[in-house]
N, C-alpha and C positions, 0 to 999 in steps of 0.2 A: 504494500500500500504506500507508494509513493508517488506523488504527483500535486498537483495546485488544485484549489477547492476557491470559486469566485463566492463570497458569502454576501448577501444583501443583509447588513446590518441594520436590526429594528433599533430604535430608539429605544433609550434607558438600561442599556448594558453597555457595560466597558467592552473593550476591545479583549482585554483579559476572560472577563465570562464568556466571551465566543469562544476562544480559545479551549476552556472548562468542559464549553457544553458538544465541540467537537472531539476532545479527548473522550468523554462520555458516549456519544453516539458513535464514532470511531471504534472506540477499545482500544485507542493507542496514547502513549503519552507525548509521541513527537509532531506536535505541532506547534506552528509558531507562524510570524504573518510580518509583512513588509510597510507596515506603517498605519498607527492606531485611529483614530474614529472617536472625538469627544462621547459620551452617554449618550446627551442631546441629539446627534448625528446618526443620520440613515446613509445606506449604502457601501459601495464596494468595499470589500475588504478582502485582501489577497492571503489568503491562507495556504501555508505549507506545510504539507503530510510527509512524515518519513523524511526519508533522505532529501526532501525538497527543503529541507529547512536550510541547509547547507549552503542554498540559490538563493537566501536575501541579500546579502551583499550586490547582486548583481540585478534587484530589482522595486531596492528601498529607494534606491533615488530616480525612479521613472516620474515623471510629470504626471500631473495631477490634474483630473478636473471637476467644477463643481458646481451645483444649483444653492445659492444661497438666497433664505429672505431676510430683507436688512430691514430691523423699523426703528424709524429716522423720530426723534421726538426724546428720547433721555439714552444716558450712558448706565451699565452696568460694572458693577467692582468686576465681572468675572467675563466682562464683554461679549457676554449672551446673557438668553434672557433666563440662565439660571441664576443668574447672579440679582444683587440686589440695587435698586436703581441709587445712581451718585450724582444724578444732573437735575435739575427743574424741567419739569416738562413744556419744551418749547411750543410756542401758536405756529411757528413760521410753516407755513405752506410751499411744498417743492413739486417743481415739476419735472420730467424724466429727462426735460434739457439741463436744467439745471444742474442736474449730474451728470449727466454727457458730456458738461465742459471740461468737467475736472477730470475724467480718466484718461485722458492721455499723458496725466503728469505722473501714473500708476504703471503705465507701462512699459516694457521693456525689464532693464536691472535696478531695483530699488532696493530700500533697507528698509528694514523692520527691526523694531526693539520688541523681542520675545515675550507675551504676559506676563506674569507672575503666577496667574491660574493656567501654568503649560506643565507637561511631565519633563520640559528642559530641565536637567540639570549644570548647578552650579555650584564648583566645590564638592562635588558627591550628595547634595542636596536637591531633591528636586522643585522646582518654583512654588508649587501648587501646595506644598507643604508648608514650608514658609508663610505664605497667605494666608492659609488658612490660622496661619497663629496671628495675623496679625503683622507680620515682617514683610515690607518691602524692599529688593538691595537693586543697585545700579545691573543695568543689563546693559553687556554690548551689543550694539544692530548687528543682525547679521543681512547679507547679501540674497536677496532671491529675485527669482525671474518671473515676471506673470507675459504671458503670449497671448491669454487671450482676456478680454475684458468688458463686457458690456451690462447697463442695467435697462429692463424694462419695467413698466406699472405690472401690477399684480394682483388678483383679488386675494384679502385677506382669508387667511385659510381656520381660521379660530374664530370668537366672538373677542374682541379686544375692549376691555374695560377703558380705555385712555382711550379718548374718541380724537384728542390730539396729535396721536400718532400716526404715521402712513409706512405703507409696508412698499418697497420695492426687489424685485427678483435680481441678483446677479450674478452671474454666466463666468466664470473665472478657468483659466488653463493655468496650472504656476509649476512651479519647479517642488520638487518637495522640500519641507521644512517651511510652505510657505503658514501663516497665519491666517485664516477668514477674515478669523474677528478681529484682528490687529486691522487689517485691509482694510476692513468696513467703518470701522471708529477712524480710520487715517481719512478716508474720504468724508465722512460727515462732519472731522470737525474743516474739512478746506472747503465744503460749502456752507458752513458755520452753524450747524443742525446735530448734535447730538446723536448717536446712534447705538445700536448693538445689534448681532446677531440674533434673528428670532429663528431660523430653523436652517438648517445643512444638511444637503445630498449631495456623497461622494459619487461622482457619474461615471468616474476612469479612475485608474491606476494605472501608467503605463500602456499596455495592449490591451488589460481586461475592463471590460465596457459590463455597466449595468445590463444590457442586454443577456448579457452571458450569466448575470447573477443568481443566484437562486438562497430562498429563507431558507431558514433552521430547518423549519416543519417540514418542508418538501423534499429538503438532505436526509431525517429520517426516514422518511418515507422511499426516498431509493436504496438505501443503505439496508431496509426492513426486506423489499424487493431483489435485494441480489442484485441492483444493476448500478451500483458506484462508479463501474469502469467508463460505464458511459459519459459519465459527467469529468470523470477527474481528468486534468489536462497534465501529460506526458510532462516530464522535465528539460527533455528535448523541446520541445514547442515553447515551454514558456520563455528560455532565454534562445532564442529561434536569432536575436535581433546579431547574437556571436558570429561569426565565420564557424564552418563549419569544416572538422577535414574527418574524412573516413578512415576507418583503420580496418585491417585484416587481418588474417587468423593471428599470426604472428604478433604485428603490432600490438595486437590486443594484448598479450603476457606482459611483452615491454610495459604499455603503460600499466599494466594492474601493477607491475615491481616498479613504478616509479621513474622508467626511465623513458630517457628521450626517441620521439621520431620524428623525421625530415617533414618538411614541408615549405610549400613557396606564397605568400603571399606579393607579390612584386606589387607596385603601385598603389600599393595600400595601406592607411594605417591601421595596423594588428596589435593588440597587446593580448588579448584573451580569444582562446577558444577554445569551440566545443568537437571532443573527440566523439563520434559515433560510434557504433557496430552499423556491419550491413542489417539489421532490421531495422534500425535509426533509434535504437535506444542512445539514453546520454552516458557513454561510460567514464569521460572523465574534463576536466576541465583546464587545460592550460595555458602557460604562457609561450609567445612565440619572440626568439629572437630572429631579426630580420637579418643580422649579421653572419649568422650562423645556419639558419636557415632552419629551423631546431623548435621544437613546441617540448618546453617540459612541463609535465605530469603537477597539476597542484593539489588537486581536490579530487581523487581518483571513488568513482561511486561502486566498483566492482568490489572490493572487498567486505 
């Protein structure tokens, strides 16, 4: 049982309890996944079975995309709306141009100063800890990329007590490690309107699209069925985006003992890739010197 499992993440579980409640339906203990999902947050989540855990290094930092609703009218200590409101609730009325002027100062490479309410750690501490005592410390910005950026009107999807608020939908592609809700409060306060996070849908991870996702419930329900294989995605396919070189009877020893085989990448920049067998299993992972001509053995899955 090794392979990728795309999970549609319901709201009000960590990204941790997906992980619990697939060790449980599973009956395995190795699972692990390429980048968490606030409670609040619905959607993708990239889960790795078996030997796939091995593959997040090579798939935690794929880009990201997302459906956010932002309501513009007070800020949050936790910059959603679990948090508890720190602003006066503004009258000011916006329109979807209004914010159209300001995102192109969001895109491209900008900086972000990480929450406090984030699982970053600093010092061996994680943010969200701190906060919750009470402790604020300086954060360094860090560097992220958003590609893609746009907000449209949106009908309210709740009954909203603050009739002063307005809910807008935004559409975000970013690099990982980006922030929603940092994004979102950075654009509200440069149209001078207070804002937070009201709800998040991860739509992408890299290659895996909500389309491809599937709940909890329906995961048991194939797993109940005998037909897991169906759904779980190869570990070949998932890092598909590597070079790829094939090995032969032979070859195949060599890498299982860790040692090197030839190969030519010419006109190409190579650092990593994926060794096959002829049926295109993934049997091992390495690196390629261009100088040498040479792919050694790093992460070999046959043993």
């Amino acid at each position: 049982m090794n392979g990728i499992l795309v999970i549609d993440k319901p709201e009000g579980l960590t990204s941790h309890d997906v992980v619990a409640r697939l060790r449980r339906i599973l009956k395995t203990k190795k699972i692990g996944h390429t980048g968490t999902l606030d409670p609040f947050a619905t959607g993708v989540l990239v889960m790795l079975v078996g030997k796939a855990t091995r593959l997040a290094r090579f798939l935690d930092k794929d880009e990201k995309s997302y459906e956010a609703v932002v309501r513009f009218g007070f800020e949050t200590d936790t910059g959603d709306r679990t948090g508890s409101r720190q602003s006066a609730v503004s009258s000011q009325q916006l329109t979807v141009k209004d914010i159209e002027q300001v995102l192109p100062e969001f895109m491209g490479e900008i900086s972000q100063v990480p929450p406090m309410y984030s699982a970053k750690k600093v010092k061996g501490k994680k943010l969200y800890e701190l906060a919750r005592k009470g402790i604020e410390i300086e954060r360094k910005p860090v560097a992220v990329k958003i590609s893609e950026l746009r907000i449209t009107n949106c009908e309210l999807r709740e009954e909203d007590p603050t009739p002063e608020t307005q809910d807008f939908q935004l559409i975000v592609t970013c690099s990982a490690g980006t922030y929603i809700r940092t994004l979102a409060e950075d654009i509200g306060r440069k149209v001078g309107v207070p804002c937070h996070l009201a709800e998040l849908r991860r739509t992408k991870a890299g290659k895996f699209g909500i389309e491809s996702a599937i709940t909890l419930e329906k995961l048991e329900q194939i797993v109940d069925e005998e037909k897991l294989d169906e759904i779980l995605i190869s570990m070949n396919e998932a890092i598909s985006h590597l070079p790829e070189r094939k090995l032969d009877g032979s070859e195949l020893k060599r890498v299982q003992n860790g040692m090197k085989v030839g190969a030519s990448f010419e006109g190409k920049d190579v650092q990593q890739v994926r060794l096959t067998d002829e049926a295109e299993n993934l049997v091992a992972i390495g690196e390629y010197d261009n100088e040498k001509q040479q792919i050694q053995p790093r992460i070999v899955f046959l043993n």
